[in-house]
MMTF fields as JSON, N, C-alpha, C and O atoms, coordinates in Angstrom:
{
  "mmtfVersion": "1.0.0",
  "mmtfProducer": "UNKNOWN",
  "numBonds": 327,
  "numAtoms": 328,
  "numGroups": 82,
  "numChains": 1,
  "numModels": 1,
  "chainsPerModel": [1],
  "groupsPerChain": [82],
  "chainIdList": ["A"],
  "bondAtomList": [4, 2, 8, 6, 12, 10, 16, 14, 20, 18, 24, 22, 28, 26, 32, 30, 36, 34, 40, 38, 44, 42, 48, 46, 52, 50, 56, 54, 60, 58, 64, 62, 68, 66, 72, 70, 76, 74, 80, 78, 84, 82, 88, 86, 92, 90, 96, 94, 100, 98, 104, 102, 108, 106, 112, 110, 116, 114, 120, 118, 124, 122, 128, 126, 132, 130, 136, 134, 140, 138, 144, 142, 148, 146, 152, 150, 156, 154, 160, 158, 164, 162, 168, 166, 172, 170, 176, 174, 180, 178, 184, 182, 188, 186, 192, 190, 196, 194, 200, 198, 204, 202, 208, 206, 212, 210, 216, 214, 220, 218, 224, 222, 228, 226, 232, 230, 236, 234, 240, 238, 244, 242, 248, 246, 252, 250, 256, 254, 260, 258, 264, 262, 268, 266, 272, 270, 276, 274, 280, 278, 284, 282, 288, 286, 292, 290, 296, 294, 300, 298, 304, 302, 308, 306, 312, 310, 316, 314, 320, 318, 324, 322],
  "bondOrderList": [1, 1, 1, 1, 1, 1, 1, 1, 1, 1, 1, 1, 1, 1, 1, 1, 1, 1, 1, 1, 1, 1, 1, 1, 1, 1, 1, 1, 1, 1, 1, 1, 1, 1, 1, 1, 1, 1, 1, 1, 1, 1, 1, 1, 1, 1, 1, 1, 1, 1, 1, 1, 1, 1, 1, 1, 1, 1, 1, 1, 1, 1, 1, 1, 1, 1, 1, 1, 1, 1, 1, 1, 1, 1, 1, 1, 1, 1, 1, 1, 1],
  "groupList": [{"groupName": "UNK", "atomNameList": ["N", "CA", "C", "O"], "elementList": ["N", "C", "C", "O"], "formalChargeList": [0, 0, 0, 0], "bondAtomList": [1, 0, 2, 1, 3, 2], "bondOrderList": [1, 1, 2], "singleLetterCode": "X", "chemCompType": "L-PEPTIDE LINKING"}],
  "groupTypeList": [0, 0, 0, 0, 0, 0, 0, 0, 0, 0, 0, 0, 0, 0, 0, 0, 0, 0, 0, 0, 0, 0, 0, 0, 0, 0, 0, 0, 0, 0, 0, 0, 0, 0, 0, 0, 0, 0, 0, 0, 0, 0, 0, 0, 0, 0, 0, 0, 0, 0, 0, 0, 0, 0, 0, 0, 0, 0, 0, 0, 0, 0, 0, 0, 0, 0, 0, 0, 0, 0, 0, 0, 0, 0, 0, 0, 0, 0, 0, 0, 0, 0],
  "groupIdList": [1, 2, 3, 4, 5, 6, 7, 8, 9, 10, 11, 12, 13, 14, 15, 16, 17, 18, 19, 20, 21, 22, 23, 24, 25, 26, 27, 28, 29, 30, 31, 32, 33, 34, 35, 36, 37, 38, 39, 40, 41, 42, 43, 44, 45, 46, 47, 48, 49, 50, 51, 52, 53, 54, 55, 56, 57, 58, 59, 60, 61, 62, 63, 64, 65, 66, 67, 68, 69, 70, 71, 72, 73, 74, 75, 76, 77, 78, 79, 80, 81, 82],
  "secStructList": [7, 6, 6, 6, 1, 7, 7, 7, 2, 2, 2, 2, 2, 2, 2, 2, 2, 2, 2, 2, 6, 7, 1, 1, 7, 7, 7, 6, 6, 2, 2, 2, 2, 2, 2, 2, 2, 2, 6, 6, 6, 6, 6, 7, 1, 1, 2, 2, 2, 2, 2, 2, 2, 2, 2, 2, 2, 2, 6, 6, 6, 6, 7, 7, 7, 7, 1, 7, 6, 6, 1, 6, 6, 1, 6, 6, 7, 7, 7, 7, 7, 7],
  "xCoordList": [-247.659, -246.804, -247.173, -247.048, -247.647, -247.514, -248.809, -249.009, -249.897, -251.419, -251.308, -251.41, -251.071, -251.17, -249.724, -249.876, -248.639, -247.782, -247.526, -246.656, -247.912, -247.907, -246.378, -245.865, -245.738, -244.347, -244.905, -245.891, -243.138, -243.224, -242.826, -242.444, -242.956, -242.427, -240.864, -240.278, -240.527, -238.904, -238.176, -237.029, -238.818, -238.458, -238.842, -237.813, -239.76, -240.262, -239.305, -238.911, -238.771, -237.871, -236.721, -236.212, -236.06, -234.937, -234.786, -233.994, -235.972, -235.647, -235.834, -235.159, -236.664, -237.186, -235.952, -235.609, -235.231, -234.217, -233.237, -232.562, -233.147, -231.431, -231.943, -231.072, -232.882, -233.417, -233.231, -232.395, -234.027, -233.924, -232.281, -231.915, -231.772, -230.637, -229.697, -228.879, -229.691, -229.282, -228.73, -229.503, -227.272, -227.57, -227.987, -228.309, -228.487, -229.183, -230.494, -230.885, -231.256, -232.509, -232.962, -231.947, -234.129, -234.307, -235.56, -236.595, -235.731, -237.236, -236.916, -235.935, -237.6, -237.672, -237.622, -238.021, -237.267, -237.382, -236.678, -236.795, -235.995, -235.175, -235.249, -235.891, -234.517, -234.162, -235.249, -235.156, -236.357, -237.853, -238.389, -238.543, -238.513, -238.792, -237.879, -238.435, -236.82, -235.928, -236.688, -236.971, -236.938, -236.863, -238.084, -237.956, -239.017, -240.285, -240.703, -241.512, -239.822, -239.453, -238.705, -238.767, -237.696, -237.442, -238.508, -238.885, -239.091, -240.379, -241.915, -242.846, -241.377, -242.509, -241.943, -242.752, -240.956, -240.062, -240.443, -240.709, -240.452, -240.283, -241.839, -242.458, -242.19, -242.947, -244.401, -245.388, -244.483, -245.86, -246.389, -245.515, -247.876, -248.15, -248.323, -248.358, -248.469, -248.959, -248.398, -248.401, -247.874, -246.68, -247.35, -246.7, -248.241, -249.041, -248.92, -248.678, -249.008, -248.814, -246.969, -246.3, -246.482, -245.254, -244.505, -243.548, -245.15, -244.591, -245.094, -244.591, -246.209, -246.686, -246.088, -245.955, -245.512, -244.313, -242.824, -242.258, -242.294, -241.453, -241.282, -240.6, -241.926, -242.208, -242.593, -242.411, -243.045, -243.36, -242.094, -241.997, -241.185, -239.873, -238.919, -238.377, -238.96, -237.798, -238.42, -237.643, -239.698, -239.868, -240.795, -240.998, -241.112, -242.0, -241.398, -242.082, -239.866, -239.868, -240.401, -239.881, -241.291, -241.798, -243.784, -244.686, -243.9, -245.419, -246.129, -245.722, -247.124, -247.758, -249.805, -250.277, -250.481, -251.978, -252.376, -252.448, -252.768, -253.675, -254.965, -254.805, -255.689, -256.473, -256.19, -256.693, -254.951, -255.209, -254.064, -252.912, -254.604, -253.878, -252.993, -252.245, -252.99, -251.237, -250.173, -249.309, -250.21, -248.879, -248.207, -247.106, -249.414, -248.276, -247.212, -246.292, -247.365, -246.405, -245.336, -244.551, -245.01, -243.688, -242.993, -243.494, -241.615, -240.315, -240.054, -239.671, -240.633, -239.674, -241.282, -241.247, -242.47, -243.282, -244.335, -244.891, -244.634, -245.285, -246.99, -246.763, -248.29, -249.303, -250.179, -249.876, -251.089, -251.996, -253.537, -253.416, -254.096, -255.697, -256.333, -257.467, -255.699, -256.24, -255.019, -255.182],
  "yCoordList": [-81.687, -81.509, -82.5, -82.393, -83.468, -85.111, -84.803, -85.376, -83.932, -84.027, -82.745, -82.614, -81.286, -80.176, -79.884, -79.299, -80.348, -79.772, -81.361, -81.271, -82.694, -83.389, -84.058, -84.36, -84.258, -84.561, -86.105, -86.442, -86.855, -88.41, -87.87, -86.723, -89.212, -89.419, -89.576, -89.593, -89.689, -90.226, -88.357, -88.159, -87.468, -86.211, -85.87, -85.446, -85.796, -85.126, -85.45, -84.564, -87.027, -87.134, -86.72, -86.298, -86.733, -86.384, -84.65, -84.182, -84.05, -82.668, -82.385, -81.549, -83.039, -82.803, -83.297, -82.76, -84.655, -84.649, -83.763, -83.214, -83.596, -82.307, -81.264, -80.479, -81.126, -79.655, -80.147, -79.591, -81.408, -82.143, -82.008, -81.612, -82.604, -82.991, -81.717, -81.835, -80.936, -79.289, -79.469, -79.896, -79.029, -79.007, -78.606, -79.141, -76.821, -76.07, -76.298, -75.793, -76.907, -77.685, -77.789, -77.786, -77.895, -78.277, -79.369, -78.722, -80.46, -81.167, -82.283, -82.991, -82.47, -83.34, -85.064, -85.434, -85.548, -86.884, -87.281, -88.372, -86.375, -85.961, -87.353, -87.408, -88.217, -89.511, -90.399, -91.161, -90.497, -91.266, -90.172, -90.731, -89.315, -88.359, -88.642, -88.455, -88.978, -89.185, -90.811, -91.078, -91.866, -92.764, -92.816, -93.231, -92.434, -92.108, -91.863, -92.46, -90.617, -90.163, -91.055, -91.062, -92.124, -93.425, -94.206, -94.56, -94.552, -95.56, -94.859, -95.387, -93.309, -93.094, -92.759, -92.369, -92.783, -92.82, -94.32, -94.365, -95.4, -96.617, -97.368, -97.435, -97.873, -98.803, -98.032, -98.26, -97.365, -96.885, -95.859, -95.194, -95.448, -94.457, -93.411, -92.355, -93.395, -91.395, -91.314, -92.12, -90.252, -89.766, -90.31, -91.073, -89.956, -90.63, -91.783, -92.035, -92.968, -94.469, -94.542, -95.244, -93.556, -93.835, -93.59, -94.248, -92.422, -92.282, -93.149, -93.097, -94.082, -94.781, -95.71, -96.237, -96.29, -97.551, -96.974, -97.843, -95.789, -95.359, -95.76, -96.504, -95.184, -94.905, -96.691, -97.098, -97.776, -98.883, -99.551, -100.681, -99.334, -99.586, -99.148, -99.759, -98.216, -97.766, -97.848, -98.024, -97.768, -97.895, -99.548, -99.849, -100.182, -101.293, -102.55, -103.531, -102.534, -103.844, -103.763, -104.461, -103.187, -103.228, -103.453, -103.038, -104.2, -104.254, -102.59, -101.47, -103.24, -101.946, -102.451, -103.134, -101.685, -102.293, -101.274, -100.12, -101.627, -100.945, -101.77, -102.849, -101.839, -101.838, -102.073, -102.855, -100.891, -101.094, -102.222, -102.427, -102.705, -104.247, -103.882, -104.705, -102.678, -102.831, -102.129, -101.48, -102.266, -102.346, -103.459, -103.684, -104.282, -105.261, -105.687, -106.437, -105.24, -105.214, -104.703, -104.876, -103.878, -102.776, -103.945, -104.768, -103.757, -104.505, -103.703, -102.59, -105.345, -105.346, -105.105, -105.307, -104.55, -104.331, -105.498, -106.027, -105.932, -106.945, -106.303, -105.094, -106.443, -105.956, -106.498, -107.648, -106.048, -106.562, -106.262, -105.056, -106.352, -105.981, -105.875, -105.398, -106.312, -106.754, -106.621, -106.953],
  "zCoordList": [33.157, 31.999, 30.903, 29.683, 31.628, 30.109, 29.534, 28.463, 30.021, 29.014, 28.701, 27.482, 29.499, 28.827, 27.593, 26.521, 28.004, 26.639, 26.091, 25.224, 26.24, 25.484, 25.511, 24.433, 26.617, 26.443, 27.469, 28.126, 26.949, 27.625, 28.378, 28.61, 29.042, 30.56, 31.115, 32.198, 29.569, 29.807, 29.685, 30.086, 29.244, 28.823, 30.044, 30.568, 30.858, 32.067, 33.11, 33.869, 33.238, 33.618, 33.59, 34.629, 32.461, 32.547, 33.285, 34.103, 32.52, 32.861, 34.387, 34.988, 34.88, 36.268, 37.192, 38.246, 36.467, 37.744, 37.537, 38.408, 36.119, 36.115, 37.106, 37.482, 37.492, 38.51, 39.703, 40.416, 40.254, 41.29, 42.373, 43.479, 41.202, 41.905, 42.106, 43.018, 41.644, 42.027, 43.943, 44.801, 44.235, 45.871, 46.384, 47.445, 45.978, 46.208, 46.505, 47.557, 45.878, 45.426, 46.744, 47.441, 47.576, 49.056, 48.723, 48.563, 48.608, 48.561, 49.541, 49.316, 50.51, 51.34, 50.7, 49.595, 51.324, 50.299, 49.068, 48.51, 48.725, 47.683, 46.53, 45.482, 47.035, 46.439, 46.28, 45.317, 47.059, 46.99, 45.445, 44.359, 45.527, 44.016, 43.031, 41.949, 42.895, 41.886, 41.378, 40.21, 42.719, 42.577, 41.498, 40.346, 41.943, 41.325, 40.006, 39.296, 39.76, 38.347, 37.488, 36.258, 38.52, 36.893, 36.782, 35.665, 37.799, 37.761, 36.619, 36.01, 36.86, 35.561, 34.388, 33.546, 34.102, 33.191, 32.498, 31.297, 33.233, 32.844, 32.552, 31.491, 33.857, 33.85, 34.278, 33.578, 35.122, 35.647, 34.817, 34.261, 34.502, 33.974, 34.628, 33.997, 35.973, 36.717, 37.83, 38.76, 37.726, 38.678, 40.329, 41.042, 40.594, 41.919, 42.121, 43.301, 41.203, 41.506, 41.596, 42.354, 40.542, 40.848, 42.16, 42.569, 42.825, 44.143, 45.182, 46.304, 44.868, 45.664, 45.683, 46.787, 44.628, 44.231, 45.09, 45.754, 45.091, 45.656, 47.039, 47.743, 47.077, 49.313, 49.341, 50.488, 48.437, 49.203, 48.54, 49.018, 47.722, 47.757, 49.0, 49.921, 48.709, 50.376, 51.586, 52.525, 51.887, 53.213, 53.816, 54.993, 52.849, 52.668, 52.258, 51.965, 52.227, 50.636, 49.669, 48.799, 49.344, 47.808, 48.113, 47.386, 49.356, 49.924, 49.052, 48.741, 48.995, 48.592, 48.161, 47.253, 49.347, 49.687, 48.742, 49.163, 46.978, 46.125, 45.592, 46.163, 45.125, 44.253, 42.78, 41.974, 42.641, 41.312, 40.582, 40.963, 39.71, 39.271, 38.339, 37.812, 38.059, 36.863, 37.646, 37.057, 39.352, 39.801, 40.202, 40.703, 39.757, 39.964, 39.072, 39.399, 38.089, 37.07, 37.088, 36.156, 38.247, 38.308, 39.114, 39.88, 38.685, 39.174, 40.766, 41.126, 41.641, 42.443, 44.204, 45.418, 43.105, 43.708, 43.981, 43.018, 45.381, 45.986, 45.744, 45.691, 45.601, 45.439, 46.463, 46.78, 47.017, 47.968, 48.132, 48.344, 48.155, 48.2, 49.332, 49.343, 50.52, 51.655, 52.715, 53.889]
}
């Protein structure tokens, strides 16, 4: 959505969770995707690092073994290389 129609991240968000959160809605993980979607809303740039920040928030403390060096910049996220 953010390179072919050119919309932020804070718009992708919003719209994606008003759908999300639907009860009807069935997505596994439900709340790790929400979590995700504020984190690219906010601080991270691509939905992939953001879910990677997710899942090492709720299931990690915040640990999270990347490479790449501008997560460490996200609140709350520990970074590791090794």
């Amino acid at each position: 959505m953010k390179s072919f129609y050119k919309i932020l991240n804070d718009k992708i968000y919003e719209s994606l969770e008003t759908i999300i959160k639907v009860d009807g809605f069935i997505l596994p993980n439900k709340e790790r995707y929400i979590l995700a979607l504020q984190l690219f809303a906010g601080s991270v740039a691509h939905f992939g690092d953001a879910c990677a920040c997710a899942a090492a928030l709720q299931d990690s403390s915040g640990r999270l073994l990347s490479l790449d060096q501008k997560l460490s910049k996200v609140n709350d996220i520990w970074r590791a290389e090794k």
